[in-house]
N, CA and C of each residue as an Amber inpcrd file, in Angstrom:
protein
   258
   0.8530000  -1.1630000   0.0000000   0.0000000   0.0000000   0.0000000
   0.9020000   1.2300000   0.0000000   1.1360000   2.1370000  -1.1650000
   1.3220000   3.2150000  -1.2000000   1.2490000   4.6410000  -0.0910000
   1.9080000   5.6760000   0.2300000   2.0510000   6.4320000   1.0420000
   0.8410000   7.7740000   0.7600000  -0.0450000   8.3510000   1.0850000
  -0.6930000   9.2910000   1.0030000  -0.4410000  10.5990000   0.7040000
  -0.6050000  11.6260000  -0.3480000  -0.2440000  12.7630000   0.2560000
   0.1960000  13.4610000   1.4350000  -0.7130000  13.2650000   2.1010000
  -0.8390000  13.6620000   3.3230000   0.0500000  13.5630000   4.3810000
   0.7710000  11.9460000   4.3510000   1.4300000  11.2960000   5.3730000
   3.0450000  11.4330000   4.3480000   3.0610000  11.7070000   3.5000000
   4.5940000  12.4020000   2.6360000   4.5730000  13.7280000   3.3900000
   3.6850000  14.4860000   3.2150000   3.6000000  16.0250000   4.0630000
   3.8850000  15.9540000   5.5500000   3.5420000  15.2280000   6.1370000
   3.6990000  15.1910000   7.2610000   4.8140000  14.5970000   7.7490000
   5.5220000  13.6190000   6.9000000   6.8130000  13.0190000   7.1580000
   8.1740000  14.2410000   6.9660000   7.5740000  15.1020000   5.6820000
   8.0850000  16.3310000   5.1510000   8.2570000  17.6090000   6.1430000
   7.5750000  17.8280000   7.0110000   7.1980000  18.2630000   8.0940000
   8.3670000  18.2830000   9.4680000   7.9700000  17.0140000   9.7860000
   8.7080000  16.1980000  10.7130000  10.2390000  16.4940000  10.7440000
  10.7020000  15.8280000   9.3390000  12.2900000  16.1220000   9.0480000
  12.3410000  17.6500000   8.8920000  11.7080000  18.4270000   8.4820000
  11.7900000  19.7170000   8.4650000  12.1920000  20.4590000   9.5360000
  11.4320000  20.1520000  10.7000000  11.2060000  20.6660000  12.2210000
  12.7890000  19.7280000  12.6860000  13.0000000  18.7220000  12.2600000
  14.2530000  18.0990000  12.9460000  15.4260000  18.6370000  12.8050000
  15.5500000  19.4020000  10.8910000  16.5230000  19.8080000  10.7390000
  16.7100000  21.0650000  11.4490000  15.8240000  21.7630000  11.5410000
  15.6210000  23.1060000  12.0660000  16.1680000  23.0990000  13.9460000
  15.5840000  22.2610000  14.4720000  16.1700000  22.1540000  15.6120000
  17.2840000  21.1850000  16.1660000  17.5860000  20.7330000  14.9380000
  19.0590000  20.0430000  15.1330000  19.7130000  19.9460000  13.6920000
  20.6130000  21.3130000  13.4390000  21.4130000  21.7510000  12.9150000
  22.5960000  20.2880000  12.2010000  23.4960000  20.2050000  13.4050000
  23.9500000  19.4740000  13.0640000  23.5010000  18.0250000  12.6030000
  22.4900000  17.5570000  12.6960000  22.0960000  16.2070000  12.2700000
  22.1400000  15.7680000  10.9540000  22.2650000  14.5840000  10.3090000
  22.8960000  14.0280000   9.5040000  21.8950000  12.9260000   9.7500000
  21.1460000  13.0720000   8.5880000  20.1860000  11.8050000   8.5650000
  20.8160000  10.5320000   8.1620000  20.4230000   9.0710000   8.9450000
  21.5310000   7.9180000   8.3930000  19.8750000   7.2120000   8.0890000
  20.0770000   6.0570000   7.7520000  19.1310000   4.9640000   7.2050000
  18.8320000   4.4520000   8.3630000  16.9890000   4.5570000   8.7020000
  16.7780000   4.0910000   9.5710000  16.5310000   4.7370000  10.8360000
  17.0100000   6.4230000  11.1660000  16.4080000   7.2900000  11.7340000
  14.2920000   7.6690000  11.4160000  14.1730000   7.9800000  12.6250000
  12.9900000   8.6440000  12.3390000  12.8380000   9.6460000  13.3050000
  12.1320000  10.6400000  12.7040000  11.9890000  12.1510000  13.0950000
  10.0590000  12.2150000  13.6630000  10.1500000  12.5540000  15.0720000
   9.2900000  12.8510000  15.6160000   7.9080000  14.5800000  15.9090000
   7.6650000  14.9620000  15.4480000   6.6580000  16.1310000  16.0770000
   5.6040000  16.3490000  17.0150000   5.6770000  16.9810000  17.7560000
   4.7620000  16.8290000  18.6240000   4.0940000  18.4940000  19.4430000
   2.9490000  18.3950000  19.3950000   2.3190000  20.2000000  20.6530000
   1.3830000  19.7050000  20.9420000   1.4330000  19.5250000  21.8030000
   0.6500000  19.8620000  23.0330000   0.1850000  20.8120000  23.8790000
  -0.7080000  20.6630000  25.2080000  -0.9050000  21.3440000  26.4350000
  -0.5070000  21.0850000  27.5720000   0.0400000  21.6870000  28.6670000
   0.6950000  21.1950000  30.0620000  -0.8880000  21.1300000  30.8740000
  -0.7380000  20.9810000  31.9330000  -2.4310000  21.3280000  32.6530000
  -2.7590000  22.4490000  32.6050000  -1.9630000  23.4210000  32.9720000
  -1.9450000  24.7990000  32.8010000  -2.9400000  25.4630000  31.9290000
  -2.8480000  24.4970000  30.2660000  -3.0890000  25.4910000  29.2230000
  -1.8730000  25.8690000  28.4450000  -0.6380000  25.7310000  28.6350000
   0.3350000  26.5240000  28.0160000   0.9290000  25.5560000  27.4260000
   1.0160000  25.8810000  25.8660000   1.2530000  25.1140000  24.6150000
   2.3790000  24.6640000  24.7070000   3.0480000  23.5580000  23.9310000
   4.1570000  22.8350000  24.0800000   4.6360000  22.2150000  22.3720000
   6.0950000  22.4060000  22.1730000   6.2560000  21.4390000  20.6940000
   7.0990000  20.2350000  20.9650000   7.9370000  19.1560000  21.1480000
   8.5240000  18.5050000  21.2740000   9.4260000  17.9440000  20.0150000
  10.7540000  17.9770000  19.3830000  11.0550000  17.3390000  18.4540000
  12.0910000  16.4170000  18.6830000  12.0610000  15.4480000  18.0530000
  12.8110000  14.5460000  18.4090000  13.3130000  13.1960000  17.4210000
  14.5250000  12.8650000  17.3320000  14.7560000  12.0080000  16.5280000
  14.9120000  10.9720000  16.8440000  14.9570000  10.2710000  16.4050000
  14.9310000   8.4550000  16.6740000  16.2140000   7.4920000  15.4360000
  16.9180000   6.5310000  16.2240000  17.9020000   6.1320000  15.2690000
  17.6470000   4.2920000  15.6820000  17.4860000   3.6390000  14.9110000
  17.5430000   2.4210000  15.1380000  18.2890000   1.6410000  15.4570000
  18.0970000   1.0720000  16.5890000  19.1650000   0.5970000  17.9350000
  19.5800000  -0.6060000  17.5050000  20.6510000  -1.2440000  18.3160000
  21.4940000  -2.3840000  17.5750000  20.4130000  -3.5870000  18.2890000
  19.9130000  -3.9550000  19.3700000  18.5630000  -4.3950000  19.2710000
  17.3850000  -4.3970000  19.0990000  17.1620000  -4.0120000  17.8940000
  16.0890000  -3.5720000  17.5010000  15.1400000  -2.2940000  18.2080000
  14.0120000  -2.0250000  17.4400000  13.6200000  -0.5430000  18.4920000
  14.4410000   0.5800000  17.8170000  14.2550000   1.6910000  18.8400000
  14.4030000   2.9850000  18.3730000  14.8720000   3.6690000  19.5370000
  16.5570000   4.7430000  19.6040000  16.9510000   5.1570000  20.3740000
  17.1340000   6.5460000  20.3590000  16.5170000   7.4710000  21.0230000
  16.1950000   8.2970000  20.9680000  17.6230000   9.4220000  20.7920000
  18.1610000  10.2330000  19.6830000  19.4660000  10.4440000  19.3760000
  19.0380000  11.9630000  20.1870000  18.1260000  12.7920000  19.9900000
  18.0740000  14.2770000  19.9060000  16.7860000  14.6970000  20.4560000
  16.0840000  15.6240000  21.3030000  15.1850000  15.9180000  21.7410000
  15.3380000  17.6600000  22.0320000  14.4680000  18.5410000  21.4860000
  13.5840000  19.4830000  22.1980000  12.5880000  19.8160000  22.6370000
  12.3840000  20.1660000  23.0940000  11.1800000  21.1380000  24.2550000
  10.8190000  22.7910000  23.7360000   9.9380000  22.8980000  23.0590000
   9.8530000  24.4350000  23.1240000   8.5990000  24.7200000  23.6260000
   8.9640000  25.9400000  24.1960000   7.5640000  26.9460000  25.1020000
   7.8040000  28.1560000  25.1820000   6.8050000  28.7720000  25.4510000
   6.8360000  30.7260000  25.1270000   6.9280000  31.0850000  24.0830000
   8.1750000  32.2180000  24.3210000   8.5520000  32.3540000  22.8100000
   9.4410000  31.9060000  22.1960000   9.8350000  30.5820000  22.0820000
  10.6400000  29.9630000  21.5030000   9.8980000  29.2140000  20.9380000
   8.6180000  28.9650000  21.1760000   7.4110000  27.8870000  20.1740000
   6.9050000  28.7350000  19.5340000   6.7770000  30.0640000  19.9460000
   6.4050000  30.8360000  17.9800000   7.8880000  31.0580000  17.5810000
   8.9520000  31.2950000  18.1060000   9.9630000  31.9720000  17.1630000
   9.7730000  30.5750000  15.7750000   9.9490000  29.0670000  16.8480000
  10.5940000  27.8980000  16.3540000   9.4490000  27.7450000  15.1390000
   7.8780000  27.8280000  15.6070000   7.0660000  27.4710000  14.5210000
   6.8430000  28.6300000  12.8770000   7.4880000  30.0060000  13.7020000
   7.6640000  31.0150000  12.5680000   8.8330000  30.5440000  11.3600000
  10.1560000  30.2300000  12.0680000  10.4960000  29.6010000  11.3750000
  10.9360000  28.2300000  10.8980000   9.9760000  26.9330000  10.8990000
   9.4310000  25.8670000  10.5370000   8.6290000  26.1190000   9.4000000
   7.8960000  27.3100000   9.3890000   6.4290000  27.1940000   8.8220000
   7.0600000  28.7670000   7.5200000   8.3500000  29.1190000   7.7720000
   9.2550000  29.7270000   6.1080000   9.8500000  28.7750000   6.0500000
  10.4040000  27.9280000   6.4820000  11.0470000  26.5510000   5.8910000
  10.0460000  25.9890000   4.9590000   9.3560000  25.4950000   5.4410000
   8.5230000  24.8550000   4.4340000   8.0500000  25.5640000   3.3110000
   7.4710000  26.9330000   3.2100000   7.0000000  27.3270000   2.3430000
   8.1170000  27.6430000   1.3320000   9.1010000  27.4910000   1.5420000
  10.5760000  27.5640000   0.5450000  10.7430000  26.8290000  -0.2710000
């Protein structure tokens, strides 16, 4: 079964937001790139990005992780969202 528009965009996305918050990364075969926002209880919005590299026993080991909140989740989504439109 073939991949969707939708889920290419969103994979497109993903690595987008990964490269953006991890500069140095170097995609190898077998990584996968995570997105994520949320809410705390609070109310106050959250993005999470994070990469994933496939572990020598199988599974997925988590290589890279951020956290953004305040204004570092609009600076980060302002520019995510000129990345993409580029």
């Amino acid at each position: 079964m073939g991949t969707t528009g939708e889920e290419r965009w969103l994979a497109a996305l993903r690595d987008h937001a990964a490269h953006l918050a991890f500069p140095d990364w170097t995609p190898q075969e077998g990584d996968w790139t995570h997105l994520h926002t949320g809410f705390v209880d609070d109310g106050t919005p959250y993005t999470e990005v994070s990469v994933y590299r496939a572990g020598d026993g199988g599974g997925h080991v988590r290589i890279h992780y951020q956290r953004y909140t305040g204004g570092e989740l609009t600076g980060f989504w302002n520019r995510l969202m000129i990345r993409v439109a580029e």
